[in-house]
C-alpha positions in Angstrom: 0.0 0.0 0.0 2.9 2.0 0.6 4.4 1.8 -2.2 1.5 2.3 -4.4 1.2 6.0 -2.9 4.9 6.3 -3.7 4.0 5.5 -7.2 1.2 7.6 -7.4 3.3 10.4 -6.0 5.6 10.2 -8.5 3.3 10.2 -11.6 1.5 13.3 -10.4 5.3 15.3 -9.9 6.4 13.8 -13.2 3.1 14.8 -14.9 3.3 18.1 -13.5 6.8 18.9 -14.3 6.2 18.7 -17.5 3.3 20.2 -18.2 4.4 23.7 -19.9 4.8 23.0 -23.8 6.4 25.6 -26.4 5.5 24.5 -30.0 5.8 25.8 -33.5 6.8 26.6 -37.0 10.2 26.9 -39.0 10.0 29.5 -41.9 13.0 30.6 -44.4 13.1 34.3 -44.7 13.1 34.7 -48.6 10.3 32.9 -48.9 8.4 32.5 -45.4 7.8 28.7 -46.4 8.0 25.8 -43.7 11.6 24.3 -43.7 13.3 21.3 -42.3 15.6 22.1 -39.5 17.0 21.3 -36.5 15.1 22.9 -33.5 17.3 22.8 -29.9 16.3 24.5 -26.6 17.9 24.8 -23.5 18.4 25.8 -20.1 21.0 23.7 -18.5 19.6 20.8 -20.3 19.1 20.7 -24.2 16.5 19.0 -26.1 16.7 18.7 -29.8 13.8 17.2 -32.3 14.3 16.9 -36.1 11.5 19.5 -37.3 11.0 17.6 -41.0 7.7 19.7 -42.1 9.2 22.7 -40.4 6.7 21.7 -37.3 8.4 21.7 -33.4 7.4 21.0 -29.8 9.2 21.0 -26.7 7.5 19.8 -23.2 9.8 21.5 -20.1 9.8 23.1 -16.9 8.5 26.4 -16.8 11.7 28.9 -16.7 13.3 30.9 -19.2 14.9 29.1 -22.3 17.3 29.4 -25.5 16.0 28.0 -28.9 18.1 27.5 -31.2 16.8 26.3 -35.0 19.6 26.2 -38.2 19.5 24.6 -41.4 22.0 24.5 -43.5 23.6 28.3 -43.6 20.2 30.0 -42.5 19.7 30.4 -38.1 17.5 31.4 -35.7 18.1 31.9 -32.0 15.5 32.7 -29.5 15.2 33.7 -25.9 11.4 32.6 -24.8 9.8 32.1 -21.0 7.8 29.2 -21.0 4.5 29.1 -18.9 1.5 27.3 -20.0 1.3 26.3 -24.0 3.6 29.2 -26.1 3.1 29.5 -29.5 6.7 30.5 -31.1 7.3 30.3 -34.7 11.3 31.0 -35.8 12.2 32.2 -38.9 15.4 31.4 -40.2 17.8 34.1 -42.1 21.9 33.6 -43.4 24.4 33.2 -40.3 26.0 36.6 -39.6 29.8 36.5 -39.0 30.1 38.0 -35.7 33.0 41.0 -36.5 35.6 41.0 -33.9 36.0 44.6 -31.9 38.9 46.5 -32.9 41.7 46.5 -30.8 42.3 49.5 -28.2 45.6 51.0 -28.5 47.5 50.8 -25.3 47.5 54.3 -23.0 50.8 55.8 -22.4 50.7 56.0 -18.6 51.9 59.6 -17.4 55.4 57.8 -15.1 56.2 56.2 -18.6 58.9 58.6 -20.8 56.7 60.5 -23.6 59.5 62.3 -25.7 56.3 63.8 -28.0 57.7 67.6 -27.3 60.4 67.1 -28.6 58.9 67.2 -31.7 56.8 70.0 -30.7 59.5 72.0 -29.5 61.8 71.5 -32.8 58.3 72.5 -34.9 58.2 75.6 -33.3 61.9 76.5 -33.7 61.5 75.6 -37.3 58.6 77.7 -37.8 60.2 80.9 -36.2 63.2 80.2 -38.4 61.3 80.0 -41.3 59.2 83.6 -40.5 62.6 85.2 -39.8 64.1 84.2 -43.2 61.0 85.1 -45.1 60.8 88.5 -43.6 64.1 89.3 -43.8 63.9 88.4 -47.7 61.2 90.4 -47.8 62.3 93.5 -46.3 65.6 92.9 -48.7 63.2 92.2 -51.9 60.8 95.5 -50.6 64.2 97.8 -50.9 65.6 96.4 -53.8 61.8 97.6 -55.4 62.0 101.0 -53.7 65.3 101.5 -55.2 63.8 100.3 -59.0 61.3 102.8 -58.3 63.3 105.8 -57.3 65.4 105.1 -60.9 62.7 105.3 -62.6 61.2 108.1 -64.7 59.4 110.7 -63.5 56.1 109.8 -65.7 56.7 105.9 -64.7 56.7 106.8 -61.0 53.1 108.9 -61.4 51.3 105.8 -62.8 53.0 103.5 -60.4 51.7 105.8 -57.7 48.3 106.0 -59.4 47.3 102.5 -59.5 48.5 101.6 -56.1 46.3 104.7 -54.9 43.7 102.8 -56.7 44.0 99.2 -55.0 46.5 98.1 -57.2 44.3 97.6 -60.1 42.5 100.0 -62.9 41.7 99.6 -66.5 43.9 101.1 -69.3 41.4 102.9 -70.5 40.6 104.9 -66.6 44.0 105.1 -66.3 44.4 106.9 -69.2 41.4 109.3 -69.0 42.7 110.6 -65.4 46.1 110.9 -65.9 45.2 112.9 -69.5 47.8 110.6 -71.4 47.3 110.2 -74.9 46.6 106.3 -75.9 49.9 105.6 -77.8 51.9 107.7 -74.4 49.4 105.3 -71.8 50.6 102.2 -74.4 54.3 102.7 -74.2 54.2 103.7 -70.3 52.5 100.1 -69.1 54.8 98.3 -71.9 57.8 100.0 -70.2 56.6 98.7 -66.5 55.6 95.3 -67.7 58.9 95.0 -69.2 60.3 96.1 -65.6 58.2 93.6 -64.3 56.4 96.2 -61.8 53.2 95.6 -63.2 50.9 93.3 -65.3 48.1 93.5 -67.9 45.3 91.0 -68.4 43.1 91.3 -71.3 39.6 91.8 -70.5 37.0 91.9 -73.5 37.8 94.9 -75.3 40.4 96.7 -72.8 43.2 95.7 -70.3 43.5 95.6 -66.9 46.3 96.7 -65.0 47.5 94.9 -61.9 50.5 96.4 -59.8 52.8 93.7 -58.8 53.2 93.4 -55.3 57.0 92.9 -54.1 
């Protein structure tokens, strides 16, 4: 008698245990028809069923679980709480490589020897060396144009002046109508500083531009 109500005891726990059931389909993504695949789930303890008409079902414990269904290159994983009957159809798409992260570079701690100023430091110096050449060139190149001006002719030196009073730039044909210069005089005065190499004409449309050189 005893062991009869053992029995019984057991049947109802075993019964009971496995009560909860999770059950479903297996779909390919392209196409969304039912596939054969291999349907796994786990929690500790895997179960795995052959799903051959894309149809699954899993009796467990009630508890949170992994399913896991591939076939072939196409997979679908799953995290699902079983209580009661769950309904959970999977639909499989292609295996995605999982990408590695990118190393971190290592950090320089600050009691390790960083010699980066160095660099910074010899930069710098180059940087003021190079502004101290170029405006010493400069100030040489800027005399050496003063004194080609001041050798100049008189009638040179008053157009010079002229289109630098301007902005450096006016066309023949202003220049000539304020200084009162005949065209061929206004011709032969530009041709004379272009072949100094003080200033520059540009043809625009029907007239020239005059630019003044900058030193």
């Amino acid at each position: 008698m005893k062991l009869l109500f053992i029995l019984l005891i057991l049947i109802l726990v075993s019964s009971t245990a496995f009560a909860d059931t999770i059950y479903g389909k297996v779909y390919r993504w392209d196409t969304l028809e039912p596939i054969k695949a291999v349907v796994s789930i786990k929690n500790g303890v895997e179960q795995r069923v052959v799903a051959v008409d894309g149809s699954y079902s899993f009796e467990v414990e009630p508890g949170n679980y992994v399913i896991i269904a591939r076939s072939g290159e196409l997979v679908a994983v799953e995290n699902v709480t079983v209580k009661g009957k769950v309904l959970l159809d999977l639909i499989l798409f292609p295996e995605i490589e999982i990408v590695e992260p990118p190393e971190i570079p290592e950090i320089v701690e600050a009691n390790e020897e960083d010699y980066s100023w160095i660099a910074i430091v010899l930069s710098l110096a180059g940087i003021i060396f190079i502004y101290i050449l170029k405006k010493k060139y400069l100030k040489k190149d800027s005399g050496k144009v003063s004194e080609q001006i001041e050798v100049i002719p008189e009638d040179l030196r008053a157009v010079l002046e002229f289109i630098k009073a301007e902005g450096g730039r006016i066309t023949q044909k202003e220049l000539r109508k304020k200084l009162g210069y005949s065209e061929a005089k206004i011709s032969l005065i530009i041709a004379d500083l272009e072949r100094r190499g003080l200033v520059e004409k540009v043809k625009k449309g029907r007239g020239n531009i005059i630019f003044l050189k900058t030193p």
